[in-house]
N, C-alpha and C positions, 0 to 999 in steps of 0.2 A: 599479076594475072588480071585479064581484064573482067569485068561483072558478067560479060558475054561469053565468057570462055569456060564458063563452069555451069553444073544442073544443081538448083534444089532440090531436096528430097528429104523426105518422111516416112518413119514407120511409127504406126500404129495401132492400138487395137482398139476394136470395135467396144463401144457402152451399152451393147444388148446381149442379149440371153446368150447369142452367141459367143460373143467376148473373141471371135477370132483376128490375130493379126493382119495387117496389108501393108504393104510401101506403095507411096507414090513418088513420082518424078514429076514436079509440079512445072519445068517449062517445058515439058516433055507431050503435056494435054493440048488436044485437037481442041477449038473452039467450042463445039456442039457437047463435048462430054467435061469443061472445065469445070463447070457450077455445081454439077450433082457431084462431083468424084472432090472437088476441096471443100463441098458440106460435107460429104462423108468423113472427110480427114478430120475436120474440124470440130467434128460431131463427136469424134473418139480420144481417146488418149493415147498422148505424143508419148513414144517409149524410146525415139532417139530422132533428130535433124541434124542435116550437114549438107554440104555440098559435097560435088563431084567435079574433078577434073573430065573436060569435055574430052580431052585426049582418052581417056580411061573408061569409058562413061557404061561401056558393055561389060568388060571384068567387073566391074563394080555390083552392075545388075546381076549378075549372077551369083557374085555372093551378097549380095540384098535378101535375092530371091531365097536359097540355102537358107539365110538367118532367119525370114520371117518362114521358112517351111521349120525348123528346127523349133522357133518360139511357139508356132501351134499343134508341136508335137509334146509339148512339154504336159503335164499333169498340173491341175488346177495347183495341185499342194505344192509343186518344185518351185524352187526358186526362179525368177526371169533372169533372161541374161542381160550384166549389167551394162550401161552406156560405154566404161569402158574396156569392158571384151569387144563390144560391136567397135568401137573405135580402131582397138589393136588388128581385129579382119579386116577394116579397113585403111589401114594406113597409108598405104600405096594410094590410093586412088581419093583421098579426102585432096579439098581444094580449101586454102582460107575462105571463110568469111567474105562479102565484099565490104 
């Protein structure tokens, strides 16, 4: 699979008071909003990265979107969900590595 044929992407959650989850699709960002939205990312802690096959790349988001609605529904005291549950959700749609 070519470097061009798959998205990066990230979930994680925010280092302020809020402490809430977000994913991003990092070649998925407009110019004008790249800077502030990968300091954001970068600002917080990585709770899981991978790629996406581009063929898949909307099934994917939707269960992205599910995991990080589910990870900020959890209670400070529950366990998070581990990298590899979010792996096994994603199995279909994960792309190696380039």
């Amino acid at each position: 699979m070519a470097a061009d044929d798959r998205t990066m992407f990230e979930i994680y959650r925010e280092t302020d008071y809020n402490r809430s989850f977000h994913f991003i699709f990092y070649t998925d960002l407009d110019e004008h909003e790249r800077e502030r939205e990968i300091a954001k990312a970068a600002g917080g802690e990585t709770v899981y990265t991978g790629f996406i096959d581009d063929t898949r790349k909307e099934g994917a988001r939707a269960i992205i979107e599910a995991i990080v609605d589910e990870l900020n529904d959890l209670d400070e005291n529950d366990a998070p969900m581990s990298a590899e549950a979010i792996t096994g959700r994603l199995s279909g749609y994960l792309a190696p590595p380039p």
